[in-house]
Wavefront OBJ file of the C-alpha trace (Angstrom):
o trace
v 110.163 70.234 92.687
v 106.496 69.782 94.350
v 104.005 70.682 92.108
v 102.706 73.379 94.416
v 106.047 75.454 94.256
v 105.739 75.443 90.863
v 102.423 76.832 90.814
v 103.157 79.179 93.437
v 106.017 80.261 90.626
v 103.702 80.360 88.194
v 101.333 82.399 89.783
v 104.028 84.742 90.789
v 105.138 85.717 86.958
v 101.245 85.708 86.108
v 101.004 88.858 88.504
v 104.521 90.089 87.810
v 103.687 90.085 83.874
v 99.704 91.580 84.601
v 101.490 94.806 86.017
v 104.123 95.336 83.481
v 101.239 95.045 81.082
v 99.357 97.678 83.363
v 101.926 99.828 84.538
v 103.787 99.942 81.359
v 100.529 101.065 78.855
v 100.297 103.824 81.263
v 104.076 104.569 80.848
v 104.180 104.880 77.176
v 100.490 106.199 76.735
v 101.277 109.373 78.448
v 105.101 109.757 77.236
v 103.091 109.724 73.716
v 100.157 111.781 75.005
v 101.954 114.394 76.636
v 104.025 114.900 73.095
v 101.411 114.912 71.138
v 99.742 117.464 73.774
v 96.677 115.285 74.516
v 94.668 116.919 76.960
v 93.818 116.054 80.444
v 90.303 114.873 80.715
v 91.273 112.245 77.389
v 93.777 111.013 79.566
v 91.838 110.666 82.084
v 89.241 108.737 80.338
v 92.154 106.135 78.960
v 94.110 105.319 81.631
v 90.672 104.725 83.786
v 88.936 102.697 81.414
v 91.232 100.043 82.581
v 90.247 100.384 86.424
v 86.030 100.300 85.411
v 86.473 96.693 83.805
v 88.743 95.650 86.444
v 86.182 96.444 88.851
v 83.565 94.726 87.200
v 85.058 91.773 86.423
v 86.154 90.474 90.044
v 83.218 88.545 91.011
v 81.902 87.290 87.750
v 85.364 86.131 87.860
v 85.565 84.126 90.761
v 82.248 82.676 90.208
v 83.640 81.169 87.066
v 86.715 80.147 88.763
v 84.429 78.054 91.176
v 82.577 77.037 88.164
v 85.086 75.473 85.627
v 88.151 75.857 87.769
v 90.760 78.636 88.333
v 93.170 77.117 86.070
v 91.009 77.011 82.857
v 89.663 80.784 83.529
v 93.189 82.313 83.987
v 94.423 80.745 80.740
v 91.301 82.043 78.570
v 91.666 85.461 80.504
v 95.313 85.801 79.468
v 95.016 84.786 76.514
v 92.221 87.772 75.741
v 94.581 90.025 77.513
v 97.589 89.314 75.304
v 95.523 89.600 72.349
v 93.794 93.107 73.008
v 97.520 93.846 73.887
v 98.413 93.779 70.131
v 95.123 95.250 69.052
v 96.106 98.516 70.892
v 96.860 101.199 68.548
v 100.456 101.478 67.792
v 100.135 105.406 67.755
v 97.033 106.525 70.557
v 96.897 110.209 70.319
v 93.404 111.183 69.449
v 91.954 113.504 71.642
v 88.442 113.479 70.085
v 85.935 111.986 71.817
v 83.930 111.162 69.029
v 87.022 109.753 67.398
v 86.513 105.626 66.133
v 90.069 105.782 67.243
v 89.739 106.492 70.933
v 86.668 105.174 71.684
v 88.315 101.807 70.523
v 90.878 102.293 72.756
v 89.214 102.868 75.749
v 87.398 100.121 74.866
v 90.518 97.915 74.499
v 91.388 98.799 78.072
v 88.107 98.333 79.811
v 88.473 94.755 78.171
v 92.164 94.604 79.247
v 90.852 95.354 82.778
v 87.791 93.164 82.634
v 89.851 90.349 81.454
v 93.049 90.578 84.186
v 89.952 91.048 86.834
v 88.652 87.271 86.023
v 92.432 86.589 86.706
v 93.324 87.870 90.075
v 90.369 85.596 92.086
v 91.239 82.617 90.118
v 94.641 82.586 91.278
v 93.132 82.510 95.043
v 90.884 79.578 93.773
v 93.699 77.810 92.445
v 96.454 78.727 95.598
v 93.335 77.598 97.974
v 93.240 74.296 96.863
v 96.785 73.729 95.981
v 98.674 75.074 99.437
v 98.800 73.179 102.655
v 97.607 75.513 105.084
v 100.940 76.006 106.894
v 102.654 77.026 103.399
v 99.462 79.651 102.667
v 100.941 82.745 104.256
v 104.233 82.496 102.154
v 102.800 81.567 99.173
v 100.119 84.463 98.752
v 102.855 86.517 99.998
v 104.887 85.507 97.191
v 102.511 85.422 94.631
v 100.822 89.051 95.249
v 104.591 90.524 95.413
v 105.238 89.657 91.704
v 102.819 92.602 91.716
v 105.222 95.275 92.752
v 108.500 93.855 90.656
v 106.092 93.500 87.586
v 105.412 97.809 88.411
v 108.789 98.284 89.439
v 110.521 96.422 86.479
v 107.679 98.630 83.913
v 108.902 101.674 85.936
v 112.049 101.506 85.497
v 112.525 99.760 81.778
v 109.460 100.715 79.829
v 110.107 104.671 79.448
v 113.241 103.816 77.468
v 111.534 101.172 75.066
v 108.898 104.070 75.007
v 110.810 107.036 73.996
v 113.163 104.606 71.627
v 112.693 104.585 67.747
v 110.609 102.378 65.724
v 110.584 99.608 65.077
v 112.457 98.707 68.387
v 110.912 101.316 70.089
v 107.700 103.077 70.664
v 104.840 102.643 72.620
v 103.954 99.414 69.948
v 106.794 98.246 71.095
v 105.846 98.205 74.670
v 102.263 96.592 74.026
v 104.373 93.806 71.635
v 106.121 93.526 74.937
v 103.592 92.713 77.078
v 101.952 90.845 74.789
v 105.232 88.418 73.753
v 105.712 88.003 77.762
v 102.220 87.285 78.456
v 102.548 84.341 75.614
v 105.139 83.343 77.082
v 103.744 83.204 80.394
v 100.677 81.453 78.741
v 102.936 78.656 77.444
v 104.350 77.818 80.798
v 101.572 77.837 82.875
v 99.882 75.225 80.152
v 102.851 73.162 80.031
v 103.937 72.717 83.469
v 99.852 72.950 85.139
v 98.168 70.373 83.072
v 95.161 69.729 85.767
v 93.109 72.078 87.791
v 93.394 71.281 91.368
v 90.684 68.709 92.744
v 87.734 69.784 94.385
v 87.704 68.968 97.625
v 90.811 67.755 99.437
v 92.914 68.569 102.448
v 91.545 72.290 102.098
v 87.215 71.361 102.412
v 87.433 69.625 105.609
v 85.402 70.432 107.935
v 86.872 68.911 110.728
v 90.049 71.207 110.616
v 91.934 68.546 112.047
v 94.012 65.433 112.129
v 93.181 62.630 114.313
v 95.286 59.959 115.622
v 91.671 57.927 114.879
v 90.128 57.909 118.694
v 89.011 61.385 117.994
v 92.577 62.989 119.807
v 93.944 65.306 118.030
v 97.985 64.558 116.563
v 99.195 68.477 117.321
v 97.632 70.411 120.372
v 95.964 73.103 120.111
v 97.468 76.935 121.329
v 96.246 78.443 124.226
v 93.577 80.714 123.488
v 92.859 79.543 120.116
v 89.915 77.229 120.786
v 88.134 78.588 117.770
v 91.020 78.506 115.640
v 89.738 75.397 113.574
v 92.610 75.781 111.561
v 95.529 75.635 113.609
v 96.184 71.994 113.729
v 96.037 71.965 109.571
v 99.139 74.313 110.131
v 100.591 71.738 112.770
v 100.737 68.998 110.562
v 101.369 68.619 107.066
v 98.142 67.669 105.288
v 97.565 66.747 102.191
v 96.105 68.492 99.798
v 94.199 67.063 97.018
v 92.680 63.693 97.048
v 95.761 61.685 96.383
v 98.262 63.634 97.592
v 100.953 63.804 100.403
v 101.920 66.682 102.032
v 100.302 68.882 99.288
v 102.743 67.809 97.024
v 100.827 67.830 93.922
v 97.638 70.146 93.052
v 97.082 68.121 89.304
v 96.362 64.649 90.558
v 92.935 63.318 91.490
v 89.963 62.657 89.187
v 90.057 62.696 85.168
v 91.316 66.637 85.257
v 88.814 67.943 87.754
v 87.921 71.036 88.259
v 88.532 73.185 91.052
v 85.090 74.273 91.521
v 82.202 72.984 94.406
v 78.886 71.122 93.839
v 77.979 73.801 96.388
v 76.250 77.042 95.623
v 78.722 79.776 96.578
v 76.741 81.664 99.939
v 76.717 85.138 98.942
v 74.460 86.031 101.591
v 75.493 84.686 104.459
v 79.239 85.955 103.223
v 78.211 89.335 102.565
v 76.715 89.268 106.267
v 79.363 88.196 108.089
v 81.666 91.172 109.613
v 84.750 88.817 109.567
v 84.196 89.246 105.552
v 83.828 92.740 105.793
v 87.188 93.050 108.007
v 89.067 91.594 105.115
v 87.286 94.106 102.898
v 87.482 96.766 104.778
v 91.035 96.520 104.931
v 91.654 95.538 101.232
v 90.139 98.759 100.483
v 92.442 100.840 103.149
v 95.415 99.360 101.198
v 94.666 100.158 98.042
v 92.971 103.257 98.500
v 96.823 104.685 100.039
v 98.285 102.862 97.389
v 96.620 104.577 94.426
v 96.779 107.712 95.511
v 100.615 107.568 96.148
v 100.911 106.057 93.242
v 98.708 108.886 91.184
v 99.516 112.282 93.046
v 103.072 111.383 94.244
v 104.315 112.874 91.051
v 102.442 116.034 91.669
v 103.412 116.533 95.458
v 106.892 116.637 94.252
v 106.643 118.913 91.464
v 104.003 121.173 93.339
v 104.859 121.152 97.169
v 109.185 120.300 96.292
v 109.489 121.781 93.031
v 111.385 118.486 91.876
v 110.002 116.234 89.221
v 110.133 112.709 90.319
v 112.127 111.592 86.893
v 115.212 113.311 88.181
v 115.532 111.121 91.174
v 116.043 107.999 89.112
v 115.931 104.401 90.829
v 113.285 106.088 93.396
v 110.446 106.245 91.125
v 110.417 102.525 91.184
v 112.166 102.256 94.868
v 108.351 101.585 96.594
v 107.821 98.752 94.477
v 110.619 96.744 95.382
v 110.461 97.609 98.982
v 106.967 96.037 98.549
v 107.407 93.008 96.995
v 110.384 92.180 99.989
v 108.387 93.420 102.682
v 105.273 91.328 101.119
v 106.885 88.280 101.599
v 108.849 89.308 105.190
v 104.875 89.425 106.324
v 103.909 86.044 104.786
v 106.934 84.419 106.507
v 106.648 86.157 109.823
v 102.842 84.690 110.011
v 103.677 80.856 109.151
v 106.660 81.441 111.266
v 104.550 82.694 114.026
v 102.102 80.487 113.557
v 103.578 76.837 113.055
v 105.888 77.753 116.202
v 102.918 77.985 118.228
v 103.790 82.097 119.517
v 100.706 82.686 118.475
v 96.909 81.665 117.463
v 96.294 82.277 113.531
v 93.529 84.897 114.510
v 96.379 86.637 116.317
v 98.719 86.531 113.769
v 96.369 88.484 111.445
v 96.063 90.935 113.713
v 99.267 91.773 115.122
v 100.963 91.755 111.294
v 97.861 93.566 110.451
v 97.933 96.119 112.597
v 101.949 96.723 112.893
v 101.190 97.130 109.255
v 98.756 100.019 109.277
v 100.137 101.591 111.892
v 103.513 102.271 110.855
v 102.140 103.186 107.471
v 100.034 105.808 108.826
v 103.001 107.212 111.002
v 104.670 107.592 107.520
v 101.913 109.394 105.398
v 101.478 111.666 108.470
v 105.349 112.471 108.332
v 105.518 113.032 104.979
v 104.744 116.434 104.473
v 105.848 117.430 107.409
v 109.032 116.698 106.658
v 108.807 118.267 103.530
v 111.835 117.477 101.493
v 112.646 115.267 98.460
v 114.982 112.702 100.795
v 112.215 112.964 103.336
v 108.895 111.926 101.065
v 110.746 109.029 99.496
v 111.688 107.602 102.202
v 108.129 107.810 103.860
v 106.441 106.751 100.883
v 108.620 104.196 100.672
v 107.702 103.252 104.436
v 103.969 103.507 103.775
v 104.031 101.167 101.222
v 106.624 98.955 102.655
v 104.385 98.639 105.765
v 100.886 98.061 103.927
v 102.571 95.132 101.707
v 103.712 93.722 105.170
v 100.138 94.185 106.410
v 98.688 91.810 103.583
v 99.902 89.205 105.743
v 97.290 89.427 107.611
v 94.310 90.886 105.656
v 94.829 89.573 102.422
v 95.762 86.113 103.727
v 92.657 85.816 105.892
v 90.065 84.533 103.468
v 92.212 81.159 102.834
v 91.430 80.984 106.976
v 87.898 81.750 107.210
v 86.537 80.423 103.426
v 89.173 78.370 101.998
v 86.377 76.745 99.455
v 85.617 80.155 98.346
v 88.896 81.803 98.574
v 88.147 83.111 94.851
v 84.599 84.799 95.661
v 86.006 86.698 99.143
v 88.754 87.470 96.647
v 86.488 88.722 93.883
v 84.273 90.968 96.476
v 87.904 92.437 98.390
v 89.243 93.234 95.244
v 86.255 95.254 93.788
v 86.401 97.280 96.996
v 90.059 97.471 96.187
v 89.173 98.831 92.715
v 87.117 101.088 93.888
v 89.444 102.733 96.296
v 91.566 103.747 93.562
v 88.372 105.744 91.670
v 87.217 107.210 94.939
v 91.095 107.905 96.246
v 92.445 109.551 93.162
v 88.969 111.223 92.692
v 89.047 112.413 96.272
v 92.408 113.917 96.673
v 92.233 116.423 93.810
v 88.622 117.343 95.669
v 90.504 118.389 98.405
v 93.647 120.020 96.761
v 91.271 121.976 94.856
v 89.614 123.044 97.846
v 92.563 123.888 99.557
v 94.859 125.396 96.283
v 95.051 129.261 98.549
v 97.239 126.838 101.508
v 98.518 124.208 99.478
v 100.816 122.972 101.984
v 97.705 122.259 104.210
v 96.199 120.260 101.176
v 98.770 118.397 101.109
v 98.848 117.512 104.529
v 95.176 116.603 104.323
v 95.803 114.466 101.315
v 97.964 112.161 103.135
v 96.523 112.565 106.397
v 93.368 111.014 105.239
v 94.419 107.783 104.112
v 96.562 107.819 107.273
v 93.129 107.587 108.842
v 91.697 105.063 107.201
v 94.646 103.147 108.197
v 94.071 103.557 111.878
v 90.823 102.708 111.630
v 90.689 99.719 109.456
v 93.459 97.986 111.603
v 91.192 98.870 114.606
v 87.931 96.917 112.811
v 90.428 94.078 111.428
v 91.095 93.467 115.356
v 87.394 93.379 116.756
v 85.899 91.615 113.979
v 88.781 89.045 111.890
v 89.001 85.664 113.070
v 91.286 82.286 112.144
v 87.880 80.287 112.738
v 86.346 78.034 109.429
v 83.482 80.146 108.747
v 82.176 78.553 105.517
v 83.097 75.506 104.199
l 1 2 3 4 5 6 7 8 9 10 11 12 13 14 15 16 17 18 19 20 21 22 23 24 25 26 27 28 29 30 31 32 33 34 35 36 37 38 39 40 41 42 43 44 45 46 47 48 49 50 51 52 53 54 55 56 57 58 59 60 61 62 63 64 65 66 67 68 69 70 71 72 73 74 75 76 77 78 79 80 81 82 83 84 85 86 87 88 89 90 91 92 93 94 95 96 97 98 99 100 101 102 103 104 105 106 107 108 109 110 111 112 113 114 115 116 117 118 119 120 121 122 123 124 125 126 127 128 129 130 131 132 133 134 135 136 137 138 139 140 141 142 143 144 145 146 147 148 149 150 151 152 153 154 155 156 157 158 159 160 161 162 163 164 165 166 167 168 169 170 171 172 173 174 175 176 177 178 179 180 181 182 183 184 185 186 187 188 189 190 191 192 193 194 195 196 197 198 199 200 201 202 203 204 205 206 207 208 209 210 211 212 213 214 215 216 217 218 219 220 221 222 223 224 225 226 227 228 229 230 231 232 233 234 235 236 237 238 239 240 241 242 243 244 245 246 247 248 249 250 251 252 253 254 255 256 257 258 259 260 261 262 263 264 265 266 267 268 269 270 271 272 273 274 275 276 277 278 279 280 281 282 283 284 285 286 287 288 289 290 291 292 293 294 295 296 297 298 299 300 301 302 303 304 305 306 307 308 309 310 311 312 313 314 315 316 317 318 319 320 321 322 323 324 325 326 327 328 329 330 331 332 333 334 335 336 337 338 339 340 341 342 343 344 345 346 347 348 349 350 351 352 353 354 355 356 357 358 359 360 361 362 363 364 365 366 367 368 369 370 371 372 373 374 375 376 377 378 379 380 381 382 383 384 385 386 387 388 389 390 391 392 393 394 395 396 397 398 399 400 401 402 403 404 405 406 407 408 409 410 411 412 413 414 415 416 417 418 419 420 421 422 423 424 425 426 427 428 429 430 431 432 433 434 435 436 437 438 439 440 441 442 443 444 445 446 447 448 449 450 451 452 453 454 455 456 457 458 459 460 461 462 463 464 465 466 467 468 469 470 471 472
């Protein structure tokens, strides 16, 4: 097998084990909390911490990544993770806020957070350098996706570990869990990705594209796509890495090389440019409906359907896996669409983008309007389903633009992304409070508003993305 499929594996289970690690502390911390009767504003304060060093972490972690090489950070990152994993508290029921015992663990998650943060952007660093250009789409696609089965496997297996009896069961037995999967992860990665990636490669030039040596191009370019610099790297099979063919390896080249630049990473000129701020626009958008799906969901059934969201079994974790297929049906559509010449890369993004967003937004704006159990599962289940198919475009398009500093774009998108969960969350019980004498009308604001944001952010993501080399 290629070396870059294996990576591309590899990378996948990294994600898929970071969110049963995330999804299943919150699982058995508030099974345990809620028995214990913990109150509200403690749990608040746990299950955030998490989210604060996540959102920290992004860009100091993809400057390291550029520094000593995306394969050396995620190792020393998951290894940190795994540990604090075990340190967790077998039993975390305090509700003292002066208690040694909380305060440690909410510092234990704000670590867990800050450490999986350095990991995310490395894995960009590492898929840059490692992915011919026409592979890119998929292989993001694929990687991100282990994402939702990593929530959608915690969803559906970790309450039973949870609620079973010691020593099998318990929530130690979850963090032992995640711990004993991310060693296991650790031991793989080590074993089978020996080398970072080199430095430079198929994925630095500046050119963008292959000559037949009398300065003609090998692979036209499309109509319309004259500033496209990378459409003839998808055309033709380049290598990537300074030895390889047809980006068949990402470990050879130089005495185990790092992945970073001899260049200083240009924060200014990338914080200026409004192609960057498409991509983080839009990265925001996403996760911003995502969160607060994921956080209120729970209590639009119970409040607005009088259902609890346990009762309907498999589609608690039915979203998830409807996102990770739909993920990678976007990452093939674009290579597809792209390598066959229907359209420019800038025009992919867009049109995946957009068909994305839109149909999302249809969805949240159905949903309670509809109001019924059958009816808000299957539009949540739309929403996200269309917003994972939308990455192909958004969360693709730094590997187009900045391929040497895939990590950094990375790091920046993914703080917004962070902080669309804080603000999200925080905003929607703002305006259900505001709006507890018509609830129903709450509710409808709730999900009308990231509905909105969807509109708009697929309208900036068409003035302002492009498929054009920006930095390099």
């Amino acid at each position: 097998m290629p070396q870059r499929y294996v990576v591309v594996l590899l990378t996948a289970a990294c994600t898929t084990v970071c969110y049963i690690e995330r999804v299943g502390f919150s699982v058995a911390y508030s099974l345990v909390a809620n028995r214990n009767h913990v109150d509200q504003a403690t749990k608040g304060w746990v299950l955030s911490a998490f989210y604060y060093g996540y959102a920290l972490s992004q860009v100091p972690g993809s400057s390291a990544a550029q520094q000593f090489g995306g394969r050396r950070v995620i190792t020393v990152a998951f290894l940190a993770w795994t540990a604090l994993s075990l340190l967790t508290p077998a039993n975390p029921t305090s509700s003292s806020l002066a208690s040694p015992a909380l305060l440690s663990l909410v510092l234990i998650r704000f670590l867990v957070g800050a450490t999986q943060g350095f990991i995310f952007p490395s894995i960009h660093t590492v898929l840059a350098l490692c992915i011919p250009p026409h592979e890119k789409s998929r292989a993001v696609s694929l990687t991100m996706s282990g994402m939702y089965l990593g929530a959608g496997a915690a969803m559906s297996l970790m309450p039973a570990v949870a609620a079973a009896d010691a020593p099998w069961g318990g929530p130690a037995a979850v963090f032992r869990l995640s711990a004993g999967l991310g060693l296991m992860w650790v031991v793989l990665w080590v074993r089978l990705f020996s080398k970072d990636p080199p430095g430079g490669g198929g994925m630095g030039r500046g050119s963008g594209s292959i000559s037949s040596g009398d300065g003609t191009p090998l692979s036209p370019r499309l109509p319309g796509s004259k500033h496209d610099l990378l459409q003839d790297d998808y055309l033709n099979d380049s290598a990537v890495g300074s030895g390889g063919s047809s980006g068949s390896s990402c470990s050879s080249g130089g005495s185990g090389g790092g992945s970073h630049s001899s260049k200083a990473i240009p924060w200014g000129a990338m914080m200026s440019s409004w192609a960057i701020w498409a991509i983080v626009i839009n990265n925001y958008t996403f996760h911003y409906a995502l969160y607060v799906l994921m956080n209120w969901l729970p209590s639009y059934f119970e409040q607005a359907l009088h259902t609890s969201l346990q009762s309907i079994g498999i589609g608690k974790a039915l979203p998830y896996y409807i996102m990770m297929i739909f993920s990678n049906v976007g990452g093939v559509a674009a290579d597809f669409l792209i390598t066959s010449q229907y359209l420019s890369i800038a025009a992919t993004r867009k049109v995946l983008n957009t068909v994305g967003f839109l149909i999302g937004a249809l969805a949240l704006c159905l949903m309670p309007v509809l109001s019924s159990v059958t009816g808000a599962i299957l539009c949540s289940t739309i929403t996200l389903g269309a917003c994972a198919f939308a990455r192909a475009g958004f969360s693709v398009n730094h590997m187009d633009i900045a391929p040497r500093y895939a990590g950094p774009v990375m790091g920046i998108s993914n703080t917004a992304g962070t902080l669309a969960g804080i603000v999200g969350v925080a905003a929607t019980g703002l305006i259900l409070q505001a709006w507890k004498a018509d609830i129903e009308f709450g509710w409808f604001l709730a999900f009308v508003t990231p509905a909105g944001l969807c509109v708009l952010s697929a309208a900036i993501f068409c003035a302002f993305a492009t498929g054009e080399r920006l930095f390099d």
